[in-house]
TIPA-221326 format. One line per field, with one value per residue: x negated, y, z negated of N, C-alpha, C in turn; chain; residue in one letter. Coordinates in Angstrom, 1 decimal. Layout:
<recs>
nu <- c(X, ...)
nv <- c(Y, ...)
nw <- c(Z, ...)
cau <- c(X, ...)
cav <- c(Y, ...)
caw <- c(Z, ...)
cu <- c(X, ...)
cv <- c(Y, ...)
cw <- c(Z, ...)
tipa <- c(A, ...)
rovo <- c(a, ...)
</recs>
This chain:
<recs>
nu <- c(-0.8, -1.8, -4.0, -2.1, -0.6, -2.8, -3.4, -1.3, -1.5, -3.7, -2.3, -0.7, -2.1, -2.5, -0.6, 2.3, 4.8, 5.2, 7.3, 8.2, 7.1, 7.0, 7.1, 6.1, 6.1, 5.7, 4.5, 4.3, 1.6, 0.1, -0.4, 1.9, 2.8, 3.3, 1.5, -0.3, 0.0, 2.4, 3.6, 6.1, 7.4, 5.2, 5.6, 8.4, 8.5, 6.9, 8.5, 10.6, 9.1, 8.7, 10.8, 11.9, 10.3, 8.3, 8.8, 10.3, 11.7, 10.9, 12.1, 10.8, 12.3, 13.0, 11.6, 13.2, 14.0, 12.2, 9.8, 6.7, 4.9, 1.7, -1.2, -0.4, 1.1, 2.7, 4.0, 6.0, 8.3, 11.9, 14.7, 17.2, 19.8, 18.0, 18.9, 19.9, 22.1, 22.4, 19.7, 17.5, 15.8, 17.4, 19.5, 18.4, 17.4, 20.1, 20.9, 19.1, 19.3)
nv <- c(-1.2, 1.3, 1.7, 2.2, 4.3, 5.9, 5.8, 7.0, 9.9, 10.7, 10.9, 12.7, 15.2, 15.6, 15.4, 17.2, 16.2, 13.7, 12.1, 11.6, 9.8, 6.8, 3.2, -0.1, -3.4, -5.5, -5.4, -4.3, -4.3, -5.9, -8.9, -10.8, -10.9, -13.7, -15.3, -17.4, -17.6, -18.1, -17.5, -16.8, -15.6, -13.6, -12.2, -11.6, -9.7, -7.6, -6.6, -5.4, -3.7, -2.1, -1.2, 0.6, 2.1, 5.6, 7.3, 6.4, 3.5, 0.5, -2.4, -4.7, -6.7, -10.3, -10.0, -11.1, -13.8, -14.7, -15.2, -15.6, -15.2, -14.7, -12.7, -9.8, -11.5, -13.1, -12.3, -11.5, -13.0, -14.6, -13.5, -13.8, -17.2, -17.7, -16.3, -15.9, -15.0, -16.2, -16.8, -16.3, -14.2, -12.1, -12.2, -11.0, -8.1, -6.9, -6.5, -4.8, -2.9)
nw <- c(0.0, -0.8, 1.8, 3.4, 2.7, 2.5, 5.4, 6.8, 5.3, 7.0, 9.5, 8.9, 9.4, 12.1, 14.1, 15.1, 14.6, 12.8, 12.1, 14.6, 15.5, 17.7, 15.9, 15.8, 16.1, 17.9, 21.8, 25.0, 26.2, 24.7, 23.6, 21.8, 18.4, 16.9, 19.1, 19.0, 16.3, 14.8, 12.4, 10.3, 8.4, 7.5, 10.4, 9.9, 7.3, 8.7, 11.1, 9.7, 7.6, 9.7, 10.7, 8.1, 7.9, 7.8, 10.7, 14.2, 15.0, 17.2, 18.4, 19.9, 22.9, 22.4, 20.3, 18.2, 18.7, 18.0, 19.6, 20.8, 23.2, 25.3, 26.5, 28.8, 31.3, 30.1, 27.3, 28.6, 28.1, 29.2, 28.6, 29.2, 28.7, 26.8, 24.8, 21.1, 18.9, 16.1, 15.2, 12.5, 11.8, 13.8, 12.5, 10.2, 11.0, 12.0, 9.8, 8.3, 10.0)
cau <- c(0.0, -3.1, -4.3, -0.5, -0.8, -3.8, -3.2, 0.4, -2.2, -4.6, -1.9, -0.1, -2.8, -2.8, 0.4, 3.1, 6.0, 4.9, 8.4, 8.9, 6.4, 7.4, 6.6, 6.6, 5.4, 5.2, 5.5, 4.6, 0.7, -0.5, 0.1, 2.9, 2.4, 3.4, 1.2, -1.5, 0.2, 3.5, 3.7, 7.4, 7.1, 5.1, 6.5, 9.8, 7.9, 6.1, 9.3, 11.4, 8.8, 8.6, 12.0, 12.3, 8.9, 8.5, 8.7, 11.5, 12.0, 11.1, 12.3, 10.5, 12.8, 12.9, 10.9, 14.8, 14.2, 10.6, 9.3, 5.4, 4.1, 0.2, -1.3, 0.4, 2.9, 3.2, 4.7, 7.4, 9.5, 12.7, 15.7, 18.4, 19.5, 17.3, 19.3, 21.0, 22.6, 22.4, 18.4, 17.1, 15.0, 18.3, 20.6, 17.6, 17.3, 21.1, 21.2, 18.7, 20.0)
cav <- c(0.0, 2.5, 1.8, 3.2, 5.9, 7.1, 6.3, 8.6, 11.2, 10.7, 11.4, 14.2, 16.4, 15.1, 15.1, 18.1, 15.9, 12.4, 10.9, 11.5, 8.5, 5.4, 2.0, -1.2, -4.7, -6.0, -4.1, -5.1, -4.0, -7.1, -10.5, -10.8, -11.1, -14.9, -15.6, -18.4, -17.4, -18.7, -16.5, -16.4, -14.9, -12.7, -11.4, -11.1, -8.9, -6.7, -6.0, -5.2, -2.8, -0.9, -0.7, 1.4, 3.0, 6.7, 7.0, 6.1, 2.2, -0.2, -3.7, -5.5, -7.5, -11.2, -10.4, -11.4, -14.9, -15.4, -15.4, -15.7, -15.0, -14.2, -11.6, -9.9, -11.3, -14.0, -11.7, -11.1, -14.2, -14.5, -13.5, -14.7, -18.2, -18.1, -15.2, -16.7, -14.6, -16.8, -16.7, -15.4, -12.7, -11.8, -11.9, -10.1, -7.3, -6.8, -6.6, -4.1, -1.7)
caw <- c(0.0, -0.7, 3.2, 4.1, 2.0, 3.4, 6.5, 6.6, 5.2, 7.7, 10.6, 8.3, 9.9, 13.7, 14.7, 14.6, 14.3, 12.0, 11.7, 16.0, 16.3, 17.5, 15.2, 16.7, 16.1, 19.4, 22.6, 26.7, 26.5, 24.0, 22.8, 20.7, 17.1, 16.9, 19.7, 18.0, 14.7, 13.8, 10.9, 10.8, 7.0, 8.4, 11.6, 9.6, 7.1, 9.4, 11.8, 8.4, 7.2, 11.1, 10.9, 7.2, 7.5, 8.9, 12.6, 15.2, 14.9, 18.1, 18.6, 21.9, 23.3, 22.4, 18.7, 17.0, 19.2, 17.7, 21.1, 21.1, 24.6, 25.0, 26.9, 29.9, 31.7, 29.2, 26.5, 28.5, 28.5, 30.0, 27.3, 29.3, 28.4, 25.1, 23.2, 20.0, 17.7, 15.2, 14.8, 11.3, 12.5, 14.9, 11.5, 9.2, 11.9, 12.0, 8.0, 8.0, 10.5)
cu <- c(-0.9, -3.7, -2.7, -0.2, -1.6, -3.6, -2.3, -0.8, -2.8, -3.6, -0.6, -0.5, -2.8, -1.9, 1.7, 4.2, 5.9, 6.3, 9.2, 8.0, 6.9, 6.9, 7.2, 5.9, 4.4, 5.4, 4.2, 3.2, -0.1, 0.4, 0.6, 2.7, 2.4, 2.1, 0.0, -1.7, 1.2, 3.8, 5.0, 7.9, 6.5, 5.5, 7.5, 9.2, 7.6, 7.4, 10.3, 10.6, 8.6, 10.3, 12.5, 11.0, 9.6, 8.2, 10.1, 11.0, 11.6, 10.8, 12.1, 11.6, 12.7, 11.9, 11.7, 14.9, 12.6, 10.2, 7.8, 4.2, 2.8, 0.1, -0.7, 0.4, 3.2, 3.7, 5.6, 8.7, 10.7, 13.4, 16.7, 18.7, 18.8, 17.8, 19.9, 21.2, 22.4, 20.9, 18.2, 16.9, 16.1, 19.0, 19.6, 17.7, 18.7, 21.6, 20.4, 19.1, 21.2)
cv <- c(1.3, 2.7, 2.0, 4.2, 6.4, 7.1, 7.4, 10.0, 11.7, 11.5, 12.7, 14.9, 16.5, 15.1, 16.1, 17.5, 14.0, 11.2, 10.9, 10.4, 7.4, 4.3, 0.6, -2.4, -5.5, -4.7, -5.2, -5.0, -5.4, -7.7, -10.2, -11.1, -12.5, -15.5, -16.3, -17.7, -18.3, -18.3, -16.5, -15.2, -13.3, -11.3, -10.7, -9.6, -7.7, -5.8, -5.3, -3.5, -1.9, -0.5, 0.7, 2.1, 4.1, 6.8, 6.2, 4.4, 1.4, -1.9, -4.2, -6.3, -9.1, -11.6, -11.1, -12.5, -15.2, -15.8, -15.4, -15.6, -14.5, -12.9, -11.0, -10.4, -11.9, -13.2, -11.2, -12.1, -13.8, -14.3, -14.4, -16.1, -18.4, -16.9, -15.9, -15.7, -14.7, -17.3, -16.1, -14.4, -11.6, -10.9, -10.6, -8.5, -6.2, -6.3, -5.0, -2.7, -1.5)
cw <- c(0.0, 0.8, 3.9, 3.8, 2.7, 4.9, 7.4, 6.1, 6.1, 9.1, 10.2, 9.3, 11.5, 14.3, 14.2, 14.1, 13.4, 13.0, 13.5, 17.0, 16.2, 16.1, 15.6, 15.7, 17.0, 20.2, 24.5, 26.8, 25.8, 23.4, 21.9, 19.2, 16.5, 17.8, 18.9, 16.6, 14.1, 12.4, 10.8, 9.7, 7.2, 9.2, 10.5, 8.4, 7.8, 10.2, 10.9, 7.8, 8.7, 10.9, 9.2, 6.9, 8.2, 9.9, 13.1, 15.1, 16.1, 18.3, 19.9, 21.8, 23.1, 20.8, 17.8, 17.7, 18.8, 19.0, 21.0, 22.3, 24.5, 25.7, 28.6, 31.1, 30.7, 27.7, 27.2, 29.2, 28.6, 28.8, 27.5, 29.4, 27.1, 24.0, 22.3, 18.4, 16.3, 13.8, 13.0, 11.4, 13.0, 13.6, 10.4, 9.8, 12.0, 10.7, 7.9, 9.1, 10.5)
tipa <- c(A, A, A, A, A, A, A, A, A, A, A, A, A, A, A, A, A, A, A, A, A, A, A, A, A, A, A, A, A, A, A, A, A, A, A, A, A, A, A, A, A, A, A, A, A, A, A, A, A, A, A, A, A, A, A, A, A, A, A, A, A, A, A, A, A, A, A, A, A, A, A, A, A, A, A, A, A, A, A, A, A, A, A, A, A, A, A, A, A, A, A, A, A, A, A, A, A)
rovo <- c(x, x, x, x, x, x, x, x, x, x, x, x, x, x, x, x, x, x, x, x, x, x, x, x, x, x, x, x, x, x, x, x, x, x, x, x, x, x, x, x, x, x, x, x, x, x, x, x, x, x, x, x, x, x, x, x, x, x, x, x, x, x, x, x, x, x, x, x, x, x, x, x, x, x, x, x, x, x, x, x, x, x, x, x, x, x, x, x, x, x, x, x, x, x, x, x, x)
</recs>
């Protein structure tokens, strides 16, 4: 929590508007966070705190299907046919926004 502290201090000074920065997890430039992890604990973690940290919120597509893809193209697996509502991640995601 002290390396989030400072860091938030650190971009206090660098940035006129803080809380008009994105925060993501994943996103279409690199390997998805699952990718030769399986962290599911984790992931669910990390997407939980982007979503109620400061900064605008962003959910890649297919992170609420624990999707794992490597580096690009392969992080951008197909959705359709593998969406399921019913997912944890899907339902945790849904709870918290």
């Amino acid at each position: 929590m002290t390396n989030i502290r400072n860091r938030y201090q650190q971009e206090d000074g660098k940035f006129k508007d803080i809380d008009a920065l994105g925060v993501f997890v994943d996103n279409h430039d690199n390997a998805r966070f699952l990718y030769n992890n399986g962290d599911h604990v984790g992931f669910t973690s990390a997407i939980v705190f982007s979503m109620t940290s400061r900064g605008i919120p962003f959910v890649y597509y297919g992170s609420e299907q624990y999707f794992g893809g490597g580096n690009d193209p392969k992080n951008r697996e197909p959705l359709w046919g593998n969406f399921n509502t019913q997912s944890a991640l899907y339902q945790q995601i849904a709870k918290v926004n």
